[in-house]
SEKEZA-154493 format. One line per 3 residues: their letters; for each residue y, z, x of N, C-alpha, C. Coordinates in steps of 0.001 Angstrom, whole numbers, plus 500000, padded with zeros to 6 digits. Each point is the difference from the previous one (the first is absolute). Layout:
BEGIN
a) Y,Z,X,Y,Z,X,Y,Z,X; ...
***
This chain:
BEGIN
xxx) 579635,095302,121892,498954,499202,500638,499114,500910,500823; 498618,499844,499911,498920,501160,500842,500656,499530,501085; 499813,500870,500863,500115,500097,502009,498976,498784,500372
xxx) 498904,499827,499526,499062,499222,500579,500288,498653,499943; 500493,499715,499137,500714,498639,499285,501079,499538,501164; 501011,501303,500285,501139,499824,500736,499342,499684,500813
xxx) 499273,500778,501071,499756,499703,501077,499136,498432,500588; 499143,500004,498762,499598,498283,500028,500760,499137,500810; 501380,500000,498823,500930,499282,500222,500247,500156,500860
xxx) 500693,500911,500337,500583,500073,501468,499737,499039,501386; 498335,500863,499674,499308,499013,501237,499694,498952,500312; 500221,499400,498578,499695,498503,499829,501755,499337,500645
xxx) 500935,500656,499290,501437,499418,500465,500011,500033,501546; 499918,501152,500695,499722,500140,501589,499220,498998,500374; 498561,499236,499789,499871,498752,500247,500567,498702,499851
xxx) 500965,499885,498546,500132,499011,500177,501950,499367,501020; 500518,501859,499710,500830,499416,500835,499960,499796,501558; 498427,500552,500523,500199,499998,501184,499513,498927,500359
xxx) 499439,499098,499157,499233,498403,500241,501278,499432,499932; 501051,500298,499129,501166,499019,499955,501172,499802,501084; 500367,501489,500481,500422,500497,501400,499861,499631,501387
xxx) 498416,499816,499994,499239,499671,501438,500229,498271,499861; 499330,499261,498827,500783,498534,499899,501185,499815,500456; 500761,500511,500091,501225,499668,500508,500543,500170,501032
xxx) 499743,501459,500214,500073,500878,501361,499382,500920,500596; 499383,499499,501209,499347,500760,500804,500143,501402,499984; 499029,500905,499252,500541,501565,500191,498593,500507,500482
xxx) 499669,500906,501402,499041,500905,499831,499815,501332,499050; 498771,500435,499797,499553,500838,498806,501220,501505,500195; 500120,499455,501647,501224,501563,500231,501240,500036,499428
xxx) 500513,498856,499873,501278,499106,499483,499975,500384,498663; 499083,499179,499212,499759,499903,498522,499967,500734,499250; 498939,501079,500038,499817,501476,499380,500896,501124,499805
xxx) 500859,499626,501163,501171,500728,499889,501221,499505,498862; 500321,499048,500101,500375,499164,499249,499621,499888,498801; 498844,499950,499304,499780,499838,498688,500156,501387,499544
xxx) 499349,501363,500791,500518,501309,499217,501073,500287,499661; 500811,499828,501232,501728,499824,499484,500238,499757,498785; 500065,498650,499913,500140,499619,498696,499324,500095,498943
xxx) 498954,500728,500043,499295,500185,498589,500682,501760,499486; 500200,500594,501610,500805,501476,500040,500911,499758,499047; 500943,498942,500538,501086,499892,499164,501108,500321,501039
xxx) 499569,500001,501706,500645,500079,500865,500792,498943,500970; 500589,500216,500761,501087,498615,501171,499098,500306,501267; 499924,498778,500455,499807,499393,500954,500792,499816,501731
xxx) 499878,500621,500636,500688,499874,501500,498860,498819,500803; 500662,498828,500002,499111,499058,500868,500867,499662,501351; 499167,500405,501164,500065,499899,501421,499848,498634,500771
xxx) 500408,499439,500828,499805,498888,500585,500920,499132,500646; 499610,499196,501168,500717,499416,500475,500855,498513,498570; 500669,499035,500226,500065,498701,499187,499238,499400,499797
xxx) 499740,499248,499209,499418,498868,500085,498327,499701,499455; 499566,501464,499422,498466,500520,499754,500025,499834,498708; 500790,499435,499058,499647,499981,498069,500175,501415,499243
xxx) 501066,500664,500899,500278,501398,499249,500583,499461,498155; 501050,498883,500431,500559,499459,498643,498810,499407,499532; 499136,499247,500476,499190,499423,499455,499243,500895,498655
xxx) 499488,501062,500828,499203,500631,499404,500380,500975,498902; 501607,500396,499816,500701,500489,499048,499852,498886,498505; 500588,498815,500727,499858,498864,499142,498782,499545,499354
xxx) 498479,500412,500091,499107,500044,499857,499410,500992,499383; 500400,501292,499987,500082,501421,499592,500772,499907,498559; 500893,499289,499757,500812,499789,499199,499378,499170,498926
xxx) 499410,499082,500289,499024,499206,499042,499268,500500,499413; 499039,500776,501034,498992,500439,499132,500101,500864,499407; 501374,500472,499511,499903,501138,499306,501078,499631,498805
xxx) 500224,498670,499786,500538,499502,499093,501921,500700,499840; 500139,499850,501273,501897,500909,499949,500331,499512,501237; 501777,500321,499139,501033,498843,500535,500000,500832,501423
xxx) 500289,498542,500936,500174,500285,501261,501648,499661,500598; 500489,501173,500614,501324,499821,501202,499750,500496,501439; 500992,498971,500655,499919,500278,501707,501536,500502,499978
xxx) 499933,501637,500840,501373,500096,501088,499763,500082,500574; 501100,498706,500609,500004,500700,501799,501162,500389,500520; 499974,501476,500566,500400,501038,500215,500691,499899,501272
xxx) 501321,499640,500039,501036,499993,501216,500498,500813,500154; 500923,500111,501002,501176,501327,499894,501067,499874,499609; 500735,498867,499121,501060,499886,499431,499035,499849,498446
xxx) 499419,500288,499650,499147,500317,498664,500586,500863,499309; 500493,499761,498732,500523,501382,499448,499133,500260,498220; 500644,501457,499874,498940,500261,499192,499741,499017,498665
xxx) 500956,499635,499478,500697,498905,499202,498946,498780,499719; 499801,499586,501340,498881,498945,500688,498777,500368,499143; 499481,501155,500122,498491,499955,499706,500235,500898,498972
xxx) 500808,500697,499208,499903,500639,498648,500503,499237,498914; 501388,499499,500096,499920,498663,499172,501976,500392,500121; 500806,499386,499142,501358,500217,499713,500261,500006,498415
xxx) 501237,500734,500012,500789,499369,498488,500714,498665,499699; 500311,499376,499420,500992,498599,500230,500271,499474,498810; 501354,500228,500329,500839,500013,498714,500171,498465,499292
xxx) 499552,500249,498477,499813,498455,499511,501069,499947,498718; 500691,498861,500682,501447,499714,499091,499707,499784,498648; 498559,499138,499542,499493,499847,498855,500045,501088,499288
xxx) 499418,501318,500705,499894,500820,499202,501153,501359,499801; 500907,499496,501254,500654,501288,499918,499451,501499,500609; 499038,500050,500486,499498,501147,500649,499108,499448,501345
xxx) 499469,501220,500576,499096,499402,501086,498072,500080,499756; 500082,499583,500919,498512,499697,499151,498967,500136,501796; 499203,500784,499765,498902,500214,501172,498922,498952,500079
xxx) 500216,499694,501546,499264,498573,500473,498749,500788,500819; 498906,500226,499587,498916,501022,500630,499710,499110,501514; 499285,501091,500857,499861,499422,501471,498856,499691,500097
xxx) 500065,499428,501144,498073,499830,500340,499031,501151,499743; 500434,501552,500254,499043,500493,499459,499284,500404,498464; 500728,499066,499316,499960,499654,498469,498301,499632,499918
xxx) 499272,500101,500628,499022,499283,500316,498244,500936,500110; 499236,499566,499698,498738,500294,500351,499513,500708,501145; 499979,498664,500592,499907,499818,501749,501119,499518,500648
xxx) 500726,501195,500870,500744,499541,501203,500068,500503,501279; 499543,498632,500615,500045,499992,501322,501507,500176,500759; 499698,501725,500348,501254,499857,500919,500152,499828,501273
xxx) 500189,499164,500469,500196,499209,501313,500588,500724,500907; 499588,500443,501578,500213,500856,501062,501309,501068,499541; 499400,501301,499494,500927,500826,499166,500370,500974,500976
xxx) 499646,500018,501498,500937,500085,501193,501352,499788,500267; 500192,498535,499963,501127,499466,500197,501633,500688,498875; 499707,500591,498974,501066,499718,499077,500180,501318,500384
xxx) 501248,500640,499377,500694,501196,499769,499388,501234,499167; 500296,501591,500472,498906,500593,499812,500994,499741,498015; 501343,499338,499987,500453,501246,498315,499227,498277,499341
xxx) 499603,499022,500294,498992,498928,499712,498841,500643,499722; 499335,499958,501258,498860,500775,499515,499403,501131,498901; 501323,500741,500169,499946,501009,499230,499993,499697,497919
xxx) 500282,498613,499781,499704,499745,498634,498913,499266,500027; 498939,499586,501148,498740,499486,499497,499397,501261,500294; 500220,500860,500715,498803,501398,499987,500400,500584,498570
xxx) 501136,500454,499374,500208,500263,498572,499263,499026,499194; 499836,498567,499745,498984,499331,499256,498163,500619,500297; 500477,500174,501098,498054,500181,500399,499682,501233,499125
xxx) 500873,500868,500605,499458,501440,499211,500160,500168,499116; 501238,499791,499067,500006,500352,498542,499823,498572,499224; 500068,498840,500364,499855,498915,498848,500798,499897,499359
xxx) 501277,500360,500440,501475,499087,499644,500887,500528,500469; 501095,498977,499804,501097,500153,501232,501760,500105,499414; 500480,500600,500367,501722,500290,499539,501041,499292,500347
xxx) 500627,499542,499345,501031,498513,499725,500925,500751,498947; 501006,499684,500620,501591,500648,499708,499874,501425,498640; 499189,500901,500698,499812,501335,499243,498996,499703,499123
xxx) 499542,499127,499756,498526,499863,499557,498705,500246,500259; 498696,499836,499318,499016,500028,500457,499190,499078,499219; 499289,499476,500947,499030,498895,499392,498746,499796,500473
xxx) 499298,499884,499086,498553,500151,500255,499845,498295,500936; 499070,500248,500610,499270,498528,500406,498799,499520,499007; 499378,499373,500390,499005,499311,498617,498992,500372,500941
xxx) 498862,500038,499330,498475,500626,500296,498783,499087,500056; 499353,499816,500822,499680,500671,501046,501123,499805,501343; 500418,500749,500650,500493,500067,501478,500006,500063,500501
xxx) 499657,499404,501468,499375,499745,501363,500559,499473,501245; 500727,500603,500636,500261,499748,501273,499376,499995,501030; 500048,498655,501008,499319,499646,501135,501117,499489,501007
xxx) 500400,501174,500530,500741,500048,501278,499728,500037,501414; 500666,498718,500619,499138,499635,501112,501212,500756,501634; 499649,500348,500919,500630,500510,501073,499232,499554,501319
xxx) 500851,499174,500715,499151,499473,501306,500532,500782,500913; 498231,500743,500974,500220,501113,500860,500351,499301,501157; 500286,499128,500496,500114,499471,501003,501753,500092,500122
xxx) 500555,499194,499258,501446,499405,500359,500886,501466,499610; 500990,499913,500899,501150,501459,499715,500995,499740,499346; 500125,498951,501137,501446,499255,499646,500777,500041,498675
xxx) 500923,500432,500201,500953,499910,498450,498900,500772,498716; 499631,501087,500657,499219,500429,498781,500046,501661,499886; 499743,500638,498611,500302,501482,499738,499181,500692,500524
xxx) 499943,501617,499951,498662,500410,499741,499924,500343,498637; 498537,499992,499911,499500,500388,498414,500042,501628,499894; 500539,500545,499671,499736,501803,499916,498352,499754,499431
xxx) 499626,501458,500439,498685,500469,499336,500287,500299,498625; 500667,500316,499097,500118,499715,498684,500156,498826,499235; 500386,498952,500647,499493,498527,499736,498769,499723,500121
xxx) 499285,500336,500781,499116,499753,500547,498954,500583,498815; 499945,501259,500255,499333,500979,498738,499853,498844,498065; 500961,499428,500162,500069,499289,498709,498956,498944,499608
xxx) 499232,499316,501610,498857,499688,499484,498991,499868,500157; 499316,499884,498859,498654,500612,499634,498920,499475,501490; 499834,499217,500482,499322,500008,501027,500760,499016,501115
xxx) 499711,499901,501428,500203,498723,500850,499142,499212,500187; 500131,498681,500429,499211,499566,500112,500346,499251,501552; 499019,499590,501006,500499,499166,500942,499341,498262,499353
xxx) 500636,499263,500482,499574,498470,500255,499871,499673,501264; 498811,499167,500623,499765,499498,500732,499675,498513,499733; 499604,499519,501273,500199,498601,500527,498247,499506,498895
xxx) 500323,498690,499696,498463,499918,499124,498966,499864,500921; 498869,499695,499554,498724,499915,500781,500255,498774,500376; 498702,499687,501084,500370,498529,500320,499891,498921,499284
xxx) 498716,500153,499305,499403,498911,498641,501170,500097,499042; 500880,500755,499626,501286,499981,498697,500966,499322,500983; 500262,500536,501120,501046,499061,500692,499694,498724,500077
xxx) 499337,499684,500898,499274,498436,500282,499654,499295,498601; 499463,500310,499124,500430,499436,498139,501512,499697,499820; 501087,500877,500345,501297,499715,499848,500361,498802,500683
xxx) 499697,500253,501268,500767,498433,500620,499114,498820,499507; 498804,499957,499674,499278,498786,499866,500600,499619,497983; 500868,500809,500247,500898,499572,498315,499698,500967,498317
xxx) 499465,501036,500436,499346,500938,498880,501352,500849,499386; 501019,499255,499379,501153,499972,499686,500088,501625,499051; 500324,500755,500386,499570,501232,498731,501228,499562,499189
xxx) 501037,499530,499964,501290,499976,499088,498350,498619,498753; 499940,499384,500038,498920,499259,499651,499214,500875,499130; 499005,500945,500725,498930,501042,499186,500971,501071,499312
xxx) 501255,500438,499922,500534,500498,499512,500618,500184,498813; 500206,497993,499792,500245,499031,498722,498541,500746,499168; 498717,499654,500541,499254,500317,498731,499621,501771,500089
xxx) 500683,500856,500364,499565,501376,499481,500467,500130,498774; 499351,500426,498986,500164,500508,498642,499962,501853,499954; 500622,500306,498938,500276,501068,499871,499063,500957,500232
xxx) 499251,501075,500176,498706,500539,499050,499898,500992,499156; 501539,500508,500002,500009,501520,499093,501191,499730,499582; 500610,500673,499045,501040,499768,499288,500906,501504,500379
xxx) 501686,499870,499667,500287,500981,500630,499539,501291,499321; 499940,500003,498631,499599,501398,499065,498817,499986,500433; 499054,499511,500505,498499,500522,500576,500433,500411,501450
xxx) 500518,499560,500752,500850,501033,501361,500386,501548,499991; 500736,499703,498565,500675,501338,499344,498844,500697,499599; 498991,499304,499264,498607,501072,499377,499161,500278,501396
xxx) 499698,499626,501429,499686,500465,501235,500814,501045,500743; 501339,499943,499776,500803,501102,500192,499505,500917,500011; 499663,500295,498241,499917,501039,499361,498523,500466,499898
xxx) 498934,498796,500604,498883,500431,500044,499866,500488,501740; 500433,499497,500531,500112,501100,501584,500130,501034,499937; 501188,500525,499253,500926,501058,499768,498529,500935,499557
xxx) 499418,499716,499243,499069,500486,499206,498662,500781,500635; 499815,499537,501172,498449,499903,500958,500635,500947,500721; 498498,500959,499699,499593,501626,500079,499806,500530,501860
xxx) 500857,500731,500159,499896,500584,501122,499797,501566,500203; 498647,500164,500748,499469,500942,499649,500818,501091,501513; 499702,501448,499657,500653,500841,500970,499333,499901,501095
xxx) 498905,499734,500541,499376,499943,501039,501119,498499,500924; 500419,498975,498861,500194,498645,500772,501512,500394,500744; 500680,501008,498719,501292,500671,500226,499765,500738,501526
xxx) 499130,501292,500442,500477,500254,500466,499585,499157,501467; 499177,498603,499697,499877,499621,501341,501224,499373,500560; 500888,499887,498951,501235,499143,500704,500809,500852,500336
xxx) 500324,501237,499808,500486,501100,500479,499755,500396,500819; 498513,500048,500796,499524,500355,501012,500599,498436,501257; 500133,498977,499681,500377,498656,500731,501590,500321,499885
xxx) 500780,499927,498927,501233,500090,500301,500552,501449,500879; 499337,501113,500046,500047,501373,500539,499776,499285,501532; 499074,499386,500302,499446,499914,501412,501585,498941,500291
xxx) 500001,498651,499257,501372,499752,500651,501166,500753,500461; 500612,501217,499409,500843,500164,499974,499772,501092,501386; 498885,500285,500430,499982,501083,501201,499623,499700,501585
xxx) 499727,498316,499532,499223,499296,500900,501557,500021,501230; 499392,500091,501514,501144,500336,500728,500669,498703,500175; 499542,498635,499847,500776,498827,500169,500950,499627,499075
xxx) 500178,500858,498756,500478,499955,499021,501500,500579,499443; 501171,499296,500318,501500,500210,499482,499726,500602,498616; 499808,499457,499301,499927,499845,498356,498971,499604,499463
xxx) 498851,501121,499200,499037,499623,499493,500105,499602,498388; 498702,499735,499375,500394,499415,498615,500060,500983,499011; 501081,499949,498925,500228,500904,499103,498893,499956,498508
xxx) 500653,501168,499491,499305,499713,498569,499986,499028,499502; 501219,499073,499922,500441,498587,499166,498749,499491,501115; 500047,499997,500779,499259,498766,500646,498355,499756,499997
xxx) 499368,501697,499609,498928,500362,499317,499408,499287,498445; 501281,500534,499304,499969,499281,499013,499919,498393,499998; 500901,499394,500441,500092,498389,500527,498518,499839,500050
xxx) 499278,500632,500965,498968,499437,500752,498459,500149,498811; 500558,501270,499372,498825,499978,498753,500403,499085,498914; 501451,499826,499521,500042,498999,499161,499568,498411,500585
xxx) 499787,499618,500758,499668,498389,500463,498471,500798,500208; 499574,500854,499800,498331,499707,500328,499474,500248,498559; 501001,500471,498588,499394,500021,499150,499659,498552,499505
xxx) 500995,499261,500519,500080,498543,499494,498816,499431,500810; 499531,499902,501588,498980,499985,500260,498690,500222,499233; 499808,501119,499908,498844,500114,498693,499632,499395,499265
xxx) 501336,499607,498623,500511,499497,499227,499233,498641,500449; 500264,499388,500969,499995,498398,500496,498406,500380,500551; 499497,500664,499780,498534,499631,500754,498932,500695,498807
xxx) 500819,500348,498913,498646,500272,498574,500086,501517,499898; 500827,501198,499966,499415,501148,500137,501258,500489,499754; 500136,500913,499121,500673,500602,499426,500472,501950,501057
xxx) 499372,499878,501209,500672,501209,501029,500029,499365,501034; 500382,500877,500900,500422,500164,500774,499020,500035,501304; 499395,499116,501133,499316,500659,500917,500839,499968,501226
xxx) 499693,500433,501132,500401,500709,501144,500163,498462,500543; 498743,499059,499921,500426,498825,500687,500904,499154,498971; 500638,500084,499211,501240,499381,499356,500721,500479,500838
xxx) 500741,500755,500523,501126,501527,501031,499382,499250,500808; 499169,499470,501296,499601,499604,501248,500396,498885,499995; 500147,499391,499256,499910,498212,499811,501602,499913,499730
xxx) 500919,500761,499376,500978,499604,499695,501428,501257,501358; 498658,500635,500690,501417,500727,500348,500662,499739,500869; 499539,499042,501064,501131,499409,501371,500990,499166,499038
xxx) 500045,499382,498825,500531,499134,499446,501065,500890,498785; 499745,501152,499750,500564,500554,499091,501089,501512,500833; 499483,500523,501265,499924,500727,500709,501284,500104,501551
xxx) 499719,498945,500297,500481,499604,501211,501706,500174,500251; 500215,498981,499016,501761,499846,500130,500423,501398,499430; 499016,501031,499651,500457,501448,499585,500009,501191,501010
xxx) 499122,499618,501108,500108,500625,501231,500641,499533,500841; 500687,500895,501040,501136,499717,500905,500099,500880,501194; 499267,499166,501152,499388,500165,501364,501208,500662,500711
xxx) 499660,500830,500709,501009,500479,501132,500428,498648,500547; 499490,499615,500682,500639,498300,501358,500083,498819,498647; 500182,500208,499012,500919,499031,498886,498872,498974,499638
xxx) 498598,499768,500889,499177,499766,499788,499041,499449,498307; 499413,498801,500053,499165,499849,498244,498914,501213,500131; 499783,500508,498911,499620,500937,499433,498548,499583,499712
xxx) 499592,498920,499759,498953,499199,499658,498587,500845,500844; 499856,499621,501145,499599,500364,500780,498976,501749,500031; 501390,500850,499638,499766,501351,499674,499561,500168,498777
xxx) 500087,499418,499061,499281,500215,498751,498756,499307,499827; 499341,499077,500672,498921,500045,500236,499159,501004,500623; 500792,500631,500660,499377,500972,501275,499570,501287,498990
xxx) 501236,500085,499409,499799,501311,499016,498822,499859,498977; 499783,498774,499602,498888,499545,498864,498435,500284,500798; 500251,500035,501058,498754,499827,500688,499834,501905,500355
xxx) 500935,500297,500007,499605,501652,500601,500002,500732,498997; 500844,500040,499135,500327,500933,498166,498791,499722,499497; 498688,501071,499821,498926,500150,498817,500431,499327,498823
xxx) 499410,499549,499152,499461,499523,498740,500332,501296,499268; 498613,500997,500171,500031,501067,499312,500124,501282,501279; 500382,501238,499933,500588,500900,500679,499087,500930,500467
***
């Protein structure tokens, strides 16, 4: 298929899932964008927030429009791996055992405050994220395609909850925060603007093998050495900056150019510009830097976007 063709598409899909998205749930353009590159990357999702804001909502909605099956875990500390990879279970009919796949058998799954559970738990949904399948009694098994995790962690509450290592963390492709809606989306809610209601009529808009053909057309969009070495010059400045424990690595370079090829991709253009990297890097960036005073990172990577040249 020409590039020009792809990219059509593209941009046309980026409209229509973001008309279908915002119907349902309140997202600003900061929210959203992040969010749709992800998933056109072919990347997981870290969503931030207090309760009660349509984090599930909006998984459940995410899930529609992209025509794939949706699961919820939620992630306790008596959770075991079993729970969310699936079991064997032995069937008298047949005389042998037979594998009952888990929720992450799935498209889209929302994993529910992935704080709370155990790190050797955790440790078989970060193996799904990165390689795309998971090991059951000396086995290996692929998951089904496309695969997308949207894992939610509320910064507020401690209580009864893990820490995430920075190699969890590293696993996905961008963060995102949620906030409280505007007032006009709130005040619509109580006067009865039911989204479980507008949710009934979202229809699909892409099919999953056209997900899979955006993959591969992200993957595709041209990054020139000038765009290379500006992120080198931004990830270099993180890592020397004096407020800075732990700056961002190569992987996290990479991360940050793969979700801006998909950017591109989603706005008609087959490279790479500097403001794709500006627009996506507090969101792709952040949970990869790691402040002396334990501090969000957010903050400083704006700072850095604003002082790091373009060109040198």
């Amino acid at each position: 298929m020409p590039a020009s063709t792809r990219i059509v598409d593209a941009a046309a899909t980026r409209d229509a899932i973001e008309q279908s998205l915002t119907s349902v749930v309140h997202l600003p353009p900061s929210t959203l964008e992040p969010l749709l590159c992800a998933v056109v990357a072919g990347g997981h999702v870290l969503l931030e927030g207090i309760p009660g804001i349509g984090k599930t909502l909006l998984a459940r909605t995410l899930a529609r429009c992209l025509d794939g099956e949706f699961r919820r875990i939620q992630f306790t500390n008596d959770l075991m791996p079993s729970d969310v990879v699936g079991t064997s279970v032995w069937r008298q009919d047949r005389g042998e055992f037979t594998f009952v796949p888990g929720p992450l058998f799935a498209n889209v799954v929302l994993a529910d405050e992935i704080n709370r559970t155990s790190p050797r738990t955790l440790s078989c949904l970060l193996e799904a994220m990165e390689n795309g399948r998971v090991s059951v009694d000396g086995r290996t098994l692929t998951l089904g395609q496309p695969f997308t995790v949207l894992a939610t962690r509320n910064p507020i509450e401690f209580h009864g909850t893990f820490p995430v290592p920075e190699a969890a963390l590293d696993r996905f492709l961008v963060r995102i925060e949620l906030g409280y809606p505007d007032i006009q989306a709130e005040v619509d809610l109580y006067l009865g603007a039911e989204p479980e209601a507008k949710l009934a009529h979202v229809q699909p808009v892409l099919s999953r093998e056209d997900l899979l053909h955006l993959h591969t057309a992200a993957s595709e969009v041209h990054t020139s050495r000038a765009v290379a070495e500006y992120v080198h010059r931004v990830v270099q400045a993180s890592r020397t900056h004096p407020s800075v424990q732990l700056g961002a690595s190569p992987r996290a370079a990479l991360a940050w150019l793969r979700v801006a090829r998909a950017r591109a991709l989603l706005h008609g253009r087959d490279y790479v510009l500097p403001d794709d990297l500006k627009a996506l890097a507090p969101a792709a960036l952040a949970h990869r830097v790691f402040l002396q005073n334990g501090g969000d990172a957010m903050p400083l990577v704006r700072e850095l976007l604003g002082s790091v040249a373009v060109e040198p």
